[in-house]
C-alpha positions as CSV (number, residue, x, y, z in Angstrom):
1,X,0.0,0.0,0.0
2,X,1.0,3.3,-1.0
3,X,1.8,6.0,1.5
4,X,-1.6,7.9,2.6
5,X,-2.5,10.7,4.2
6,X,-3.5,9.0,7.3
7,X,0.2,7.6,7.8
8,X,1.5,10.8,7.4
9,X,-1.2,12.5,9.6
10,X,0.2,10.3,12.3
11,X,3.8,10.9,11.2
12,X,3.3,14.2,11.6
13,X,1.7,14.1,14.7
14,X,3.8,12.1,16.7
15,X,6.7,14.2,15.7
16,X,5.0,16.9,17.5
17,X,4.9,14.6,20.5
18,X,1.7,14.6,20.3
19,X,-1.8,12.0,19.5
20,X,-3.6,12.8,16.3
21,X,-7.0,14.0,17.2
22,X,-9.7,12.3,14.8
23,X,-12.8,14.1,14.5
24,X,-16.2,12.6,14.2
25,X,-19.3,13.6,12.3
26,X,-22.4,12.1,10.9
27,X,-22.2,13.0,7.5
28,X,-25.7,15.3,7.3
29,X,-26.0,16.1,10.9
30,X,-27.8,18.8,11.4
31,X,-27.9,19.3,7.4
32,X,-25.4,19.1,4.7
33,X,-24.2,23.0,4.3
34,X,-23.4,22.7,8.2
35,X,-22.7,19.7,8.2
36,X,-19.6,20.1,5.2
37,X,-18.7,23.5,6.6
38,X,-18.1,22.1,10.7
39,X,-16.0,19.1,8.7
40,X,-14.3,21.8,7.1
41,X,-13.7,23.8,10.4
42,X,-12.8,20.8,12.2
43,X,-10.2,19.8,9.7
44,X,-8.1,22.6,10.6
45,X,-7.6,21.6,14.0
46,X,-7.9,17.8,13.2
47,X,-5.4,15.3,11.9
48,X,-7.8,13.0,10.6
49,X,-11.4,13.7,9.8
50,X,-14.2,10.4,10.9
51,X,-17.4,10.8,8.5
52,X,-20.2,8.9,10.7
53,X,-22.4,6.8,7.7
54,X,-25.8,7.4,10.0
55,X,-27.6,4.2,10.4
56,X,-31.2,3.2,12.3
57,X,-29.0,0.3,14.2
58,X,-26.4,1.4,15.5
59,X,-25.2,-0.7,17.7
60,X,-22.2,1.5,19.2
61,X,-23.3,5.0,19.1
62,X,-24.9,6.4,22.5
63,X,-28.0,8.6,21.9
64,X,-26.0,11.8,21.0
65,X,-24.9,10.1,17.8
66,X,-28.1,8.1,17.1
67,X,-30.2,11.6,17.4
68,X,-27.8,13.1,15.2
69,X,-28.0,9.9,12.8
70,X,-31.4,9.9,12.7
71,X,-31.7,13.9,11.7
72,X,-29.6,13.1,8.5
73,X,-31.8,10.1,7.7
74,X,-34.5,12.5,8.1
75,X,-33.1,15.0,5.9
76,X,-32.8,12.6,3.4
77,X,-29.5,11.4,3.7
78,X,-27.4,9.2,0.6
79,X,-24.6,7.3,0.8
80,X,-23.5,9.1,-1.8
81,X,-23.1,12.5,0.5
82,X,-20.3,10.4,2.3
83,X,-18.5,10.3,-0.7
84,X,-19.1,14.2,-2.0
85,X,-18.2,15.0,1.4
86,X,-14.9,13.3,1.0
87,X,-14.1,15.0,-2.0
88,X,-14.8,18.4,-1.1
89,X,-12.7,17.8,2.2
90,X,-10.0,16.2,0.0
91,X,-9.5,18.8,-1.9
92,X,-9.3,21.5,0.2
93,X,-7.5,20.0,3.0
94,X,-4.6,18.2,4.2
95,X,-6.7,15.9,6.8
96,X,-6.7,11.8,6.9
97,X,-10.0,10.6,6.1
98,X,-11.9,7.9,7.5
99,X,-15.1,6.7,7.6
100,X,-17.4,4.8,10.2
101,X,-20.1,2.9,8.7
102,X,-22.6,0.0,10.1
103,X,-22.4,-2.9,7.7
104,X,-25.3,-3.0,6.6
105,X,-25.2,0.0,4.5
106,X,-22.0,-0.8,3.1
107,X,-23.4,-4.7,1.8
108,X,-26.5,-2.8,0.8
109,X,-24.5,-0.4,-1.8
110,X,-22.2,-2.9,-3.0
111,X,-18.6,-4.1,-1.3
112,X,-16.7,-3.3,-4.3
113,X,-18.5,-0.4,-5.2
114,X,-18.6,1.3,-2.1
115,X,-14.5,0.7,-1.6
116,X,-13.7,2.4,-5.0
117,X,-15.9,5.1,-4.8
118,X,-14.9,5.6,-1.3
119,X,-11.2,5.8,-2.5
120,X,-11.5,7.8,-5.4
121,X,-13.3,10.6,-3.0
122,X,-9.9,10.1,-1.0
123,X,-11.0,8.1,2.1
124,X,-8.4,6.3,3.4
125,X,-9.9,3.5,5.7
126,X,-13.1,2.4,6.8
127,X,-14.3,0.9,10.3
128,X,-17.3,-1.1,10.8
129,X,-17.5,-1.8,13.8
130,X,-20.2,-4.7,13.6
131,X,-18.9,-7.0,11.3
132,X,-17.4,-9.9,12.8
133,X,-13.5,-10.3,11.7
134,X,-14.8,-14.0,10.7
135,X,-17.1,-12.7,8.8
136,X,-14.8,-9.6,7.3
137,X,-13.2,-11.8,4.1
138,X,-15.2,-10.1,1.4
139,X,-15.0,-6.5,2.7
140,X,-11.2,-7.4,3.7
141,X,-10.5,-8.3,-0.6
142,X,-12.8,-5.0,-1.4
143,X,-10.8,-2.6,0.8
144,X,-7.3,-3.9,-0.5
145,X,-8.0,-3.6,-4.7
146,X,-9.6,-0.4,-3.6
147,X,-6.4,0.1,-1.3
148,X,-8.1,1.7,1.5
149,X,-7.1,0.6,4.9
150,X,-9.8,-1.9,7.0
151,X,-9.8,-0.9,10.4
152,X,-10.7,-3.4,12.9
153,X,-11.9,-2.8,16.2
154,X,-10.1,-4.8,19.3
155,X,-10.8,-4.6,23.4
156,X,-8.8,-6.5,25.9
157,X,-12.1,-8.9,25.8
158,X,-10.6,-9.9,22.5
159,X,-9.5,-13.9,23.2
160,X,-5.8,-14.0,22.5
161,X,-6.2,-16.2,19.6
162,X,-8.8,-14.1,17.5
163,X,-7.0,-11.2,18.8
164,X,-3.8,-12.6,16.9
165,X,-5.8,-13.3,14.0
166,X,-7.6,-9.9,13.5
167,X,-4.4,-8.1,13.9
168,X,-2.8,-10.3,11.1
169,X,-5.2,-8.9,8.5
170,X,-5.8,-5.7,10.2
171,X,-4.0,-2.3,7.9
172,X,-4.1,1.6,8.5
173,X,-5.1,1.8,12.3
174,X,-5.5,-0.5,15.3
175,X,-9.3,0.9,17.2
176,X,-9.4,0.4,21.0
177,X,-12.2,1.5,23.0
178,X,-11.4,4.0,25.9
179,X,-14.2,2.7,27.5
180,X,-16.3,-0.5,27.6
181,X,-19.7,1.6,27.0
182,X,-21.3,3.1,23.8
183,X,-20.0,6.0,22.0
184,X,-20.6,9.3,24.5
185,X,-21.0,7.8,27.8
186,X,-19.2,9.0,30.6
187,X,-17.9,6.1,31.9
188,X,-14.3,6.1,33.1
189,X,-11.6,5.6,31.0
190,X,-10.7,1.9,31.2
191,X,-8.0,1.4,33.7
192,X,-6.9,-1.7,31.2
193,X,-6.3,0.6,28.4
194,X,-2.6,1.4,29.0
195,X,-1.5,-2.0,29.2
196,X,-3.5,-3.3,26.6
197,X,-2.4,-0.6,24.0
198,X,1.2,-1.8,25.2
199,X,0.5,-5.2,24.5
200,X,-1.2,-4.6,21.1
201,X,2.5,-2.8,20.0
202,X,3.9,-5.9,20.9
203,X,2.2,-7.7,18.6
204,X,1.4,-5.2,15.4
205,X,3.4,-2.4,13.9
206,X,0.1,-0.1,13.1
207,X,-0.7,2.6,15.4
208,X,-3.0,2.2,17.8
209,X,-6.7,5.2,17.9
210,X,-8.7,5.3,21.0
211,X,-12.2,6.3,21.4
212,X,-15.5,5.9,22.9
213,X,-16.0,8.1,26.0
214,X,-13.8,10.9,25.4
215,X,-15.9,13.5,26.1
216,X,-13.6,16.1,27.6
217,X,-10.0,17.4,26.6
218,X,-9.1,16.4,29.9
219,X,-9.8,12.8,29.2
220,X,-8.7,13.0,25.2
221,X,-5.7,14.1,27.6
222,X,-5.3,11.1,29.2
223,X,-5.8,9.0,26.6
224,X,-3.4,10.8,24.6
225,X,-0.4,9.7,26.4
226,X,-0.9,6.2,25.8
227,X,-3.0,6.4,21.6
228,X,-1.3,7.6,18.4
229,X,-4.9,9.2,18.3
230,X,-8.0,10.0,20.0
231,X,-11.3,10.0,18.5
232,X,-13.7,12.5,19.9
233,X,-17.4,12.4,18.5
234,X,-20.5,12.8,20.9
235,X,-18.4,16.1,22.2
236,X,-18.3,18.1,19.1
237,X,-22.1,17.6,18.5
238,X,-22.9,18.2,22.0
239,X,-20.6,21.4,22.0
240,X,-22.6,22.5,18.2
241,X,-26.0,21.7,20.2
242,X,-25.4,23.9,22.9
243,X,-24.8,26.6,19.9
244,X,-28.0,27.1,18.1
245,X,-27.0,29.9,16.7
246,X,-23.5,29.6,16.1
247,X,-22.8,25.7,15.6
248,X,-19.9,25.9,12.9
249,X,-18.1,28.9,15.4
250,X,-18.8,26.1,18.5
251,X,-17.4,23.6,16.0
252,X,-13.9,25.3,15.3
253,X,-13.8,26.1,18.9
254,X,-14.0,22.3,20.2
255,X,-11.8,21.5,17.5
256,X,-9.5,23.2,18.9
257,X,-9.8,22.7,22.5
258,X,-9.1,18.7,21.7
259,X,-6.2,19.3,19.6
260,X,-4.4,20.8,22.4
261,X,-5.5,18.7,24.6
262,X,-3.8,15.4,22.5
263,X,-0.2,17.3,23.3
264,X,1.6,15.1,25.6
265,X,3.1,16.1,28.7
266,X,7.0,15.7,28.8
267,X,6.7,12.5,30.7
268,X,4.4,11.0,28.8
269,X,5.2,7.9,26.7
């Protein structure tokens, strides 16, 4: 695989000494000119840039994400904007892009299809979260002739042996959950994280993202000293909902607040 923006988004942040903040949106949330100008926005602060596919069953995302899911559904939302998304962002911007879709909508528009037109729009790896590694063979070959990364997702609930397994096949980015509860909860940050992220770099090269509960800087802190990046979602909405009337100006602003917040300290590994 060719070098991508997304390795050199993390090259570039960890010679800063610092995570790479990924920031997550569903794509249409709360409608597509605010919804492409916040991604714009949030790709200035941002090393990498998550377009959310929203999705009725979504198994992960707490009820910040499914509200905001269900608005762009609402609105009338394609899977097609993903990818015009994606190309406006592209091209005006020097941010990784990812995307987190559901299975289901990806099978629905076609594994092939979806993984070209995904990488012609300059996405550089997907995540879906609830399709079984077992189960991943098809979307695995699709991803690779498309050469887009396919990003698993791993927990220290992983048994040992699939744990070895997914990791063999895994490319781009190694996701570990924060937290053991759905996206925006406010859990605390799983005291296993540490030693689990130092026990995936033992057995895999890729970096390693962390996510799922970060809902402050002060915990995207935290989890910064131990992740190559920290992925914050349910914050940025919550911080554009609490802005009516100035949402993209609310977006910039929490943009910013979790890039400085994914600086390490000196000490920090």
């Amino acid at each position: 695989m060719t070098d991508t923006r997304l390795q050199r988004a993390l090259r570039g942040a960890a010679a800063q000494h610092r995570a790479a903040l990924a920031a997550y949106l569903p794509v249409g949330w709360p409608d597509r000119l605010t919804n492409l100008d916040a991604l714009h926005l949030l790709a200035q602060s941002a090393d990498v840039v998550e377009l959310g596919v929203p999705h009725t069953a979504a198994v992960l995302d707490g009820p910040v994400i499914r509200q905001a899911a269900e608005t762009a559904l609402r609105a009338g939302f394609r899977i097609t904007d993903v990818f015009h998304a994606a190309r406006e962002l592209s091209a005006a911007s020097a941010a990784a892009l990812l995307v987190m879709s559901y299975y289901q909508p990806v099978h629905a528009y076609g594994l092939h299809r979806f993984a070209q037109q995904a990488a012609a729009a300059g996405i550089d790896g997907v995540l879906i979260p609830d399709l079984p590694a077992e189960e991943a063979g098809a979307w695995r070959t699709a991803a690779r002739a498309a050469g887009l990364a396919a990003i698993p997702l791993v927990s220290p609930r992983t048994r040992s042996m699939r744990l070895h397994c997914i990791l063999a096949h895994a490319t781009g980015l190694i996701y570990a959950p924060a937290t053991s509860g759905v996206t925006g909860n406010e859990l605390p940050i799983s005291p296993e994280l540490p030693d689990f992220i130092g026990r995936l770099r033992s057995l895999t090269a890729l970096p390693i993202a962390t996510g799922i509960g970060i809902t402050s800087p002060e915990r995207a802190r935290a989890a910064a000293a131990h992740a190559d990046a920290v992925v914050v979602g349910s914050a940025l909405i919550r911080r554009m909902q609490a802005s009516p009337r100035a949402p993209l100006a609310a977006a910039a602003a929490s943009g910013r607040d979790f890039a400085a917040a994914c600086h390490r300290l000196p000490h920090a590994a």
